[in-house]
C-alpha positions in Angstrom: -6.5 -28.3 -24.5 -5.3 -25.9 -22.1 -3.1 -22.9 -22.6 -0.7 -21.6 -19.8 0.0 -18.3 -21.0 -2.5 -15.1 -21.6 -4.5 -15.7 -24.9 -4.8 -11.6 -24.9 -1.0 -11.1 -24.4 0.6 -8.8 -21.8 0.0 -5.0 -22.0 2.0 -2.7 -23.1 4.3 -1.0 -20.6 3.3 2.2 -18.9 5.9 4.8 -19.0 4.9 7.6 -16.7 5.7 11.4 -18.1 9.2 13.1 -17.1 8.7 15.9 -14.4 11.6 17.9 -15.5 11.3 20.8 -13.2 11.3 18.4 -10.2 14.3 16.3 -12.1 16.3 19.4 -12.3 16.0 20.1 -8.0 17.0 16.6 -7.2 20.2 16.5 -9.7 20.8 20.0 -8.4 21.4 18.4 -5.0 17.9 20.6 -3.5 16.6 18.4 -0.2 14.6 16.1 -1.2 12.2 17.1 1.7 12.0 20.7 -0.3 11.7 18.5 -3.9 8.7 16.8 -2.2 6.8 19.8 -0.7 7.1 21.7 -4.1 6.3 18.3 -6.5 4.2 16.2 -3.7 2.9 14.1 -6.5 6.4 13.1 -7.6 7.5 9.2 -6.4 11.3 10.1 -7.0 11.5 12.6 -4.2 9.3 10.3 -1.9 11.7 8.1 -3.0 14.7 10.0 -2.0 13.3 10.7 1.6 12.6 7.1 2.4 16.1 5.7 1.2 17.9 8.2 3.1 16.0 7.4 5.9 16.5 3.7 5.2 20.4 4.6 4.2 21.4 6.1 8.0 24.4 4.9 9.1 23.1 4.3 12.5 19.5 3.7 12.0 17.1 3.3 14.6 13.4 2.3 14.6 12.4 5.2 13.8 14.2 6.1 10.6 12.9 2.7 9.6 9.5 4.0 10.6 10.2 7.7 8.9 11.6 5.2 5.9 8.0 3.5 5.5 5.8 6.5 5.6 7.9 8.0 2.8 7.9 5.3 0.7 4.7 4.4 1.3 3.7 8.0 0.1 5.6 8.1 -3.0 3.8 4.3 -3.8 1.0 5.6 -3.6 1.5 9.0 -5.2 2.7 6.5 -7.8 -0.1 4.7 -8.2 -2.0 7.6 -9.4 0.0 8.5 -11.7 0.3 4.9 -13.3 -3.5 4.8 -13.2 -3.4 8.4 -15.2 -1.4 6.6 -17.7 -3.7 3.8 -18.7 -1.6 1.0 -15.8 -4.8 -1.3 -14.7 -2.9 -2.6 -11.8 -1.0 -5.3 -13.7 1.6 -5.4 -16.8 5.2 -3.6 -17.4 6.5 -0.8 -15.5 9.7 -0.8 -16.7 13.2 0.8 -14.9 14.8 1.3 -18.2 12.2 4.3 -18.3 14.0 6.6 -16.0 10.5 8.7 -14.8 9.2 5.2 -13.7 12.1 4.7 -11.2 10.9 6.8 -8.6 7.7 4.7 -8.2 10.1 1.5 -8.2 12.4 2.8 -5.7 9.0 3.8 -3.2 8.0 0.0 -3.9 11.8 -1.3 -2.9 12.0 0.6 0.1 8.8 -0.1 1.5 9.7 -3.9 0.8 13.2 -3.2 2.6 11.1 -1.4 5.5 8.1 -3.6 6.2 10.7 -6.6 6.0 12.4 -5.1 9.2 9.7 -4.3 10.8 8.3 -7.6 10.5 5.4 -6.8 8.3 6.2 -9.7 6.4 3.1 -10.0 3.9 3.4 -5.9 2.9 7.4 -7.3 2.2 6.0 -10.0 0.5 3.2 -7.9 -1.6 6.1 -5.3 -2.4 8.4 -8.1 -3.6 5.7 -9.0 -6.0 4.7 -6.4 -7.3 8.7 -5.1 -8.2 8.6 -8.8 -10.6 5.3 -7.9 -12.2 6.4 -4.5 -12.7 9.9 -5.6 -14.0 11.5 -8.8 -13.1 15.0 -7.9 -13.2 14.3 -5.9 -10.0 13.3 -8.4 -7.6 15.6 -10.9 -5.8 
């Protein structure tokens, strides 16, 4: 007999640890660009960057471009931090925990950037890894 679900179960969620010093500087309104060079391990002010580089009005390449590389950052900074907090690269990361969001928003934008740029598997891998993390995020 064969079994289509994980015998062991899923993991619990990882809920990475508030920041509140660099929460306080982005609710205050502080640049984000200041946020980051004061917290640089913090996803949320990566995160902030790349979606208002991604957010311009009249966006060319290179605010796509400017986009990626922040997002990109705040994944990865994001990544250590899930690693720090037991994550093995698989189960829940979910966005009702609001110090998790930063690393989900990174991991959206990136999707939103490598899509138009044409890096289609990156948008693909991103995509992904949003439903594994939490699967009301993905389309």
């Amino acid at each position: 007999m064969t079994h289509s679900h994980n015998l062991l179960g899923e993991p619990d969620p990882t809920l990475l640890p508030a920041n509140p010093e660099a929460d306080a500087e982005l609710a205050a309104g502080d640049p984000p660009a200041e946020v980051a060079a004061h917290h640089p391990t913090v996803s949320a002010a990566w995160a902030a960057l790349a979606e208002e580089a991604i957010g311009r009005s009249e966006r060319l390449l290179t605010d796509t471009i400017e986009a990626y590389a922040y997002a990109r950052t705040g994944y990865h900074r994001g990544l250590d931090a899930l690693r720090r907090n037991g994550w093995k690269g698989f189960g829940p990361v979910p966005w009702a925990h609001e110090p998790n969001r930063g690393f989900l928003r990174c991991v959206t934008v990136l999707a939103a950037a490598a899509e138009a740029i044409g890096e289609t598997g990156e948008h693909e891998r991103c995509i992904q890894l949003l439903r594994d993390c939490d699967p009301s995020l993905a389309p």
